[in-house]
N, C-alpha and C positions, 0 to 999 in steps of 0.2 A: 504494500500500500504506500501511497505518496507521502513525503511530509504532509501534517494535519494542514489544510487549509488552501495546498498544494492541485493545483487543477492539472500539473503536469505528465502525470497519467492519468488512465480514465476511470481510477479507482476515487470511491467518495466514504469520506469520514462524516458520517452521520453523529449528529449532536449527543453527547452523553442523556442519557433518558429515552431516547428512540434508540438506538443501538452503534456502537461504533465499528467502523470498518477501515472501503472506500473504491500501334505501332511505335513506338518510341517519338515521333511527333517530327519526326526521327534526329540525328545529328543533322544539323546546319552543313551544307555542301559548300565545299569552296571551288569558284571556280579555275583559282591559280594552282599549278600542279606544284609549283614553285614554290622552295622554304622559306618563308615572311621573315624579313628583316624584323628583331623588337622592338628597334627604335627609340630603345630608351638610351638617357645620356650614359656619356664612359664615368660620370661623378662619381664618385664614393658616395656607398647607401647611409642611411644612421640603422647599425643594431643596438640601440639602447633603451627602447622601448620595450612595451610589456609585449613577452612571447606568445602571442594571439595562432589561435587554428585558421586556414581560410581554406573555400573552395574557390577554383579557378576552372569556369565553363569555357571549352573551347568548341572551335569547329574545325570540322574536317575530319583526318584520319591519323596516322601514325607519325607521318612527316608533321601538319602542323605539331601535336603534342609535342615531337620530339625538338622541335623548333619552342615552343614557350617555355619546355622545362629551363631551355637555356637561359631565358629572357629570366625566369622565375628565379634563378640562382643572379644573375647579374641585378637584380631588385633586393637583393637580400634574404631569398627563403629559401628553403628547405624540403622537396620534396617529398611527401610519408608516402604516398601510393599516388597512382598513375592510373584511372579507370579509363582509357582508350578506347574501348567499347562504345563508351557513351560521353566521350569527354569531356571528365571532371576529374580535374588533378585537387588534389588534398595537400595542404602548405602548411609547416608552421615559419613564422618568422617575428622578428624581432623589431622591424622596421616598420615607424608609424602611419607610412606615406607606399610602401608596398601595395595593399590595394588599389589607390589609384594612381600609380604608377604602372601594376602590370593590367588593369583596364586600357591603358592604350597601347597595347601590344598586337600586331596584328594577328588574328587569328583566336582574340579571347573574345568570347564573349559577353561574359560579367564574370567577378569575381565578388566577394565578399566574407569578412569574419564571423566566421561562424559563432563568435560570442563575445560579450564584453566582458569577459574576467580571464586574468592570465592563467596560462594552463600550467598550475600548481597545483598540489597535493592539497588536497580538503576534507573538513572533518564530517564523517558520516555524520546527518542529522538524523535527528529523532523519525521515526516513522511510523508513529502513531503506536495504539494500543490494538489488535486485533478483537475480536472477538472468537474466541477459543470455543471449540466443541468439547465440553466436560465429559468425563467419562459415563458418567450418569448418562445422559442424553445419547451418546454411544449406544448405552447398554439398550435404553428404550426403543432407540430406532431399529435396530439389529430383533428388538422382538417383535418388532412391528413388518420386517420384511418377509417377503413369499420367496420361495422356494427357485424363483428367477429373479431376484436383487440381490445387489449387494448389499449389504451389513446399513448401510447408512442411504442409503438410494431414500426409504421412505422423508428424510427430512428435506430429497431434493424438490420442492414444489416447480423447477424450474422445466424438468424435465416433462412431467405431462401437460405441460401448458404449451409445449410446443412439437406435443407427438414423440417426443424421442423417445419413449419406453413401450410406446406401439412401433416404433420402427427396430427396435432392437430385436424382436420377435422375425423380422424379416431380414435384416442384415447387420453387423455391425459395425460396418465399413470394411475395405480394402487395405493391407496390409503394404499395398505398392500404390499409395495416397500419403501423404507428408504433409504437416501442416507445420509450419515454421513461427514458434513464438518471438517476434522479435519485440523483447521486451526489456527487464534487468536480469535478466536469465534465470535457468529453470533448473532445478534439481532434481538431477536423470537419477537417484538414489531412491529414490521417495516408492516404497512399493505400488505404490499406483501409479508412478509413469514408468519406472524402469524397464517394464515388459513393451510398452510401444515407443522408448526412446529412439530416437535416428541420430546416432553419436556423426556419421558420415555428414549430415545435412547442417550440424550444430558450429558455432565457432562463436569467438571473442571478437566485436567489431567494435569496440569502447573508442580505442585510437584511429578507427577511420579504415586500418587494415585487417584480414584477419588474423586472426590468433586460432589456431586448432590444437595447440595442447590439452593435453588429457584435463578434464574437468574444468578449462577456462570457462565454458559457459553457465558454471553455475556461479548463482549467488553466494558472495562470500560471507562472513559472521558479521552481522552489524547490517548486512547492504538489504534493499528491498525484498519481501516475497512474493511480489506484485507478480511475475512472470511465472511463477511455482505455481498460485493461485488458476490464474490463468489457463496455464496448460493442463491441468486436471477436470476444466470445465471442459476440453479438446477432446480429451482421449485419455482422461484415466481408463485403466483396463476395468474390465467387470471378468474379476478375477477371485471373487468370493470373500474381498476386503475391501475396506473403505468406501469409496462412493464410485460413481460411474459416470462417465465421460458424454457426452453428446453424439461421438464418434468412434465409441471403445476398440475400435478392431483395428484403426490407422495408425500410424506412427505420427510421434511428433519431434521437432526438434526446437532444439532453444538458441535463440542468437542474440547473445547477450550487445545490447546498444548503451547501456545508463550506467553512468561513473558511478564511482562508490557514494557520491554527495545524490545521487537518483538524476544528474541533469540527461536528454538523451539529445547530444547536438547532432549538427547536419553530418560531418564526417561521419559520423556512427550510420547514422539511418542508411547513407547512401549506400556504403559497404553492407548492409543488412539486406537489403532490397536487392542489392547484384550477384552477394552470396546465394541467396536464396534462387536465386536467377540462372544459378551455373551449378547448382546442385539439387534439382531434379523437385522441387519444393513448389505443390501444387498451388497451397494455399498461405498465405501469411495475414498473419494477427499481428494489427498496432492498435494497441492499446496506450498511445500514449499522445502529446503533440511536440513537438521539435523547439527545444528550445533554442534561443532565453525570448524569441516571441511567440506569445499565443496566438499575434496574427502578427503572419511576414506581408508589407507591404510590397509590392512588386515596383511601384516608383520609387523605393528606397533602394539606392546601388548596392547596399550588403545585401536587405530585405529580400531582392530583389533575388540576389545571384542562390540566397539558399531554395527560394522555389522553387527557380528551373534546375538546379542540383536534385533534389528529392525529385522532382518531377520526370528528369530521365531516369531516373533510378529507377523508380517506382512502372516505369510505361517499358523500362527496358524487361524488367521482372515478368509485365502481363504479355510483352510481345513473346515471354519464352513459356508461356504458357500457364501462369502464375496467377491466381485470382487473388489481390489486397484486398481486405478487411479491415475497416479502423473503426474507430469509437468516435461518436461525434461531440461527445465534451458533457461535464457536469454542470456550468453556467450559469440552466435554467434560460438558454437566450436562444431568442430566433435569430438563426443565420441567415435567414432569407430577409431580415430587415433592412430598411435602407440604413442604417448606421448604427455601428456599437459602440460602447467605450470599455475601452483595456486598459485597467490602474495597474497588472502586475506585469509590466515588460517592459525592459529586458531584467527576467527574473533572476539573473546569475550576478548583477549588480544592484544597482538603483531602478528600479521604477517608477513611470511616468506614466500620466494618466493622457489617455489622445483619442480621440474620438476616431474611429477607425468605419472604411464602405466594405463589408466582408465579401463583394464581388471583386472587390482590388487588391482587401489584404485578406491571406488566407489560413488560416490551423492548415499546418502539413502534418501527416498528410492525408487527414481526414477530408480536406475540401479539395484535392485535387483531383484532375479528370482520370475517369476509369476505376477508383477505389470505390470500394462499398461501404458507404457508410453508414452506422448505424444507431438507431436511437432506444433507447433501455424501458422497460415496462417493470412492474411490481405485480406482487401476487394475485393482484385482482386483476391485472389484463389491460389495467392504466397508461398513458405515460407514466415513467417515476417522477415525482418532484423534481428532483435535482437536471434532467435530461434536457440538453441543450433539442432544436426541433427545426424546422424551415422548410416550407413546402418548397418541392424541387432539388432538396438538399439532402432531407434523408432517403434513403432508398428501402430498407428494412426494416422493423424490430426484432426485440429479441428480450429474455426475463436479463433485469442487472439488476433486479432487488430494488427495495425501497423501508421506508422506517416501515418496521413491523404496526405500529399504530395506523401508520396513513392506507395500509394494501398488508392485511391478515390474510396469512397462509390458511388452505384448509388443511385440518389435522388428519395425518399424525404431524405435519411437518410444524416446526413452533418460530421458525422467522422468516420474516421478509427479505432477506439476506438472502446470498449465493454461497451456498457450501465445496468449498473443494480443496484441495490437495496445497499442503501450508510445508516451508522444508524442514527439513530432520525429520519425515514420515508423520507428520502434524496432519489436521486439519482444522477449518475455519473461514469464517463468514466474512464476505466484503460486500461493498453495492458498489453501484457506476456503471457507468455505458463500457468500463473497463470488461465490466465483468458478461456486457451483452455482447456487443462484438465476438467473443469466444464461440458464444450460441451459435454466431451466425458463419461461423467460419468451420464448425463442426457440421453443419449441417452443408456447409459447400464440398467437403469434404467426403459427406456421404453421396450430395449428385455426382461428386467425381469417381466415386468408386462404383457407381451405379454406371456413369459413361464416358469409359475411360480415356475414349478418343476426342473428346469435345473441347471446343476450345474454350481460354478464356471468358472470351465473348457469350459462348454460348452454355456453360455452366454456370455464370452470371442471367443470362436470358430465362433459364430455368429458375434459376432461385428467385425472380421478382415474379412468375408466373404462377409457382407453387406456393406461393405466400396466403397466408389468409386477410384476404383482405378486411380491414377495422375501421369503422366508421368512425369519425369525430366526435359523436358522442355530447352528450349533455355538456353546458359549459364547464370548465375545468377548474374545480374546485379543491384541490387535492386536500386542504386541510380544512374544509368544512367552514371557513370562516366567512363565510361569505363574498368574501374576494375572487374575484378571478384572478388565476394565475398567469394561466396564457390563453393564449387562443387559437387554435390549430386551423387551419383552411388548407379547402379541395376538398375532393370527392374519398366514399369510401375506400374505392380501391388505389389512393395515391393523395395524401396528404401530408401536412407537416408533423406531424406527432406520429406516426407509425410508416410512411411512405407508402408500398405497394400492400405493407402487410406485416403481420409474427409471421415470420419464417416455418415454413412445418417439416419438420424432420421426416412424418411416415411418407409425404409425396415425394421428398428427397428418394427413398429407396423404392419404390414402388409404383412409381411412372418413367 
């Protein structure tokens, strides 16, 4: 879960007294076959400024790249990795005038720092208080299951609200389906993921490169269990313990993006999305948004350059056959408004409050093209409270919990929370569209092991068609107080509070 108060993944700390938790577009063609002068002067750079990350978008193919790395070193930086594919080179440097120094280089296309804090060692923060599964509740659940759940399945109220335990009767996914948590990574020890772990699909992309040593992508002592969480709502096994997955028969992998401080910056995500990209990874869960902006303005020349960075990343991943999943935010705000205001950005420093047009500045990479984004409901089949919403903008819902008070579970199960897989073989309760998106990435998972040849496109075409369509509903009152909360518009089958629908797991396997 996030720092408490933290909207930086899509995990939500519910108030103490209600419960606590939380085509590639393609490369730019260059018409010159020819290596681009840099053009920058012969001067002496300054390295004496603070050592900032940056990405640097270019265009063309291997000649340009290999043409700006030069440029990029005669600026003062330091190449960490080189994605060619989709050209976005990864820089640290020290020079304060570096980015717009290597924006005029022929053949970049934008570049920008991917944060405003120097990339130094930081102290884990606090991340919150879980809500723990006591043994008691264990014992109760376990005597409350049939003879085909698992031990804890009765407290999951999430699973028959969206079919998944009439679909497990028919299939439990495809063991050559991968779904890739890229989150603050997952721990492939936990007997509930170890049996669909995909150690081959998994890596450390923290630094922007990756890292494949043995156990990088778990979470360390101190750091979030936000991705642990997550991936057990995936594909824990239903293996006669603990709880049960969405998709129990697929494999999952974890790609650790988020420092040990929880930040997940642009080098992380990009290397997240390309790994995934080149190692066979059907589906990918982001469950978080890219910081240190909640919205990257695209008229902003840094803002700007982390978009189209995540954006090829993310279109190169769908072009290799990859469906992205993200969370569309806890907020409580229409993205579909004409204008927001963001007080917490840039959140690795100071923040400023700016009134922001969210068709121009974007959450990466919940708002970018081709991801599916998705919005969280509670036990009664609501939006949740906290669920950011915008007709046009969400595509799906999915269960992410809500205060047990506002949306009661029917019993046996006793919260409005999402119960799953917590590390050191734990379990525990979270809410947030953190915890929806999983729903809906589990269940992309089961159209794909339903049809295994289908593209992106059309594994996504199926998932907004098999949706259950959800009307708007009485006005939106969630806490009874006579306020309206929000306001949802459109039609049943495609609104802003649910999109096309709750996703249904049993048409996933069975059409």
């Amino acid at each position: 879960m996030a720092h408490l108060g933290s909207r930086r993944t899509r995990a939500l700390a519910l108030p103490v007294g209600l419960a606590l938790t939380a085509s590639l577009g393609f490369l730019p063609t260059s018409a010159a076959s020819a290596a681009p002068s840099d053009g920058l002067p012969t001067a002496a750079v300054s390295t004496d400024g603070p050592k900032l990350s940056y990405v640097v978008n270019t265009r063309g193919g291997h000649g340009t790249v290999k043409q700006v790395k030069k440029a990029i070193a005669r600026a003062g930086g330091t190449v960490v990795i080189a994605y060619e594919q989709i050209g976005v080179i990864v820089v640290h440097s020290q020079n304060p005038e570096f980015a717009q120094s290597i924006r005029q280089v022929k053949g970049v296309d934008s570049a920008g720092a991917t944060r405003t804090n120097p990339i130094v060692p930081q102290a884990t923060k606090d991340i919150g208080v879980e809500q723990s599964l006591s043994a008691e509740q264990a014992r109760a659940a376990a005597a409350e299951a049939t003879a085909d759940q698992d031990p804890m399945e009765p407290l999951q109220w999430d699973l028959p609200a969206i079919k998944a335990d009439q679909a497990h009767r028919v299939s439990l996914g495809s063991k050559k389906v991968t779904v890739a948590v890229i989150d603050t990574g997952v721990d492939d020890t936990h007997p509930d993921l170890a049996p669909n772990f995909d150690r081959g699909a998994s890596a450390n992309c923290v630094s922007g490169a990756p890292d494949t040593a043995d156990g990088a992508w778990r979470p360390q002592t101190g750091e979030s269990d936000h991705g642990t969480h997550v991936a057990g709502t995936i594909a824990a096994a239903k293996n006669g313990i603990g709880v049960t997955g969405v998709a129990p028969g697929v494999k999952v992998a974890g790609i650790k993006v988020a420092t040990s401080s929880g930040f997940f910056y642009t080098e992380a995500v990009v290397c997240g999305f390309v790994w995934a990209a080149e190692h066979g990874v059907d589906v990918t869960n982001n469950s978080y948004y890219t910081d240190p902006w909640l919205y990257n303005c695209k008229n902003d020349p840094d803002q700007g350059a982390l978009v189209e960075a995540v954006t090829r990343a993310s279109r190169y991943a769908e072009h290799k056959g990859t469906v992205n999943v993200a969370a569309a935010g806890n907020s409580g705000e229409d993205l579909a408004a004409d204008t927001l205001e963001d007080s917490t950005s840039p959140n690795d420093t100071t923040p400023v409050t700016r009134t922001i047009d969210p068709r121009e500045c974007l959450d990466i990479p919940t708002m970018l093209p081709g991801v599916v984004t998705v919005s969280a409901t509670g036990a009664k089949g609501l939006k949740a409270s906290y669920s950011n919403y915008g007709d046009g903008i969400i595509d799906v819902a999915a269960p992410g919990g809500d205060s047990t008070i506002y949306q009661t579970p029917a019993p046996p199960a006793t919260s409005g929370l999402i119960l799953s897989t917590l590390p050191g073989g734990k379990y525990g309760y979270k809410a947030g569209t953190s915890m929806a998106s999983p729903h809906v990435a589990g269940v992309v998972a089961l159209i794909k092991s339903s049809h295994p040849h289908a593209s992106a496109a059309a594994v996504k075409a199926l998932l907004v068609h098999e949706a259950d369509a959800t009307a708007c509903g009485d006005p939106y009152d969630i806490n009874g107080d006579g306020k309206i909360d929000a306001v949802c518009e459109g039609p049943r089958n495609h609104n802003g509070f649910y999109g096309a629908g709750v996703v249904d797991a049993l048409d996933a396997v069975r059409r």
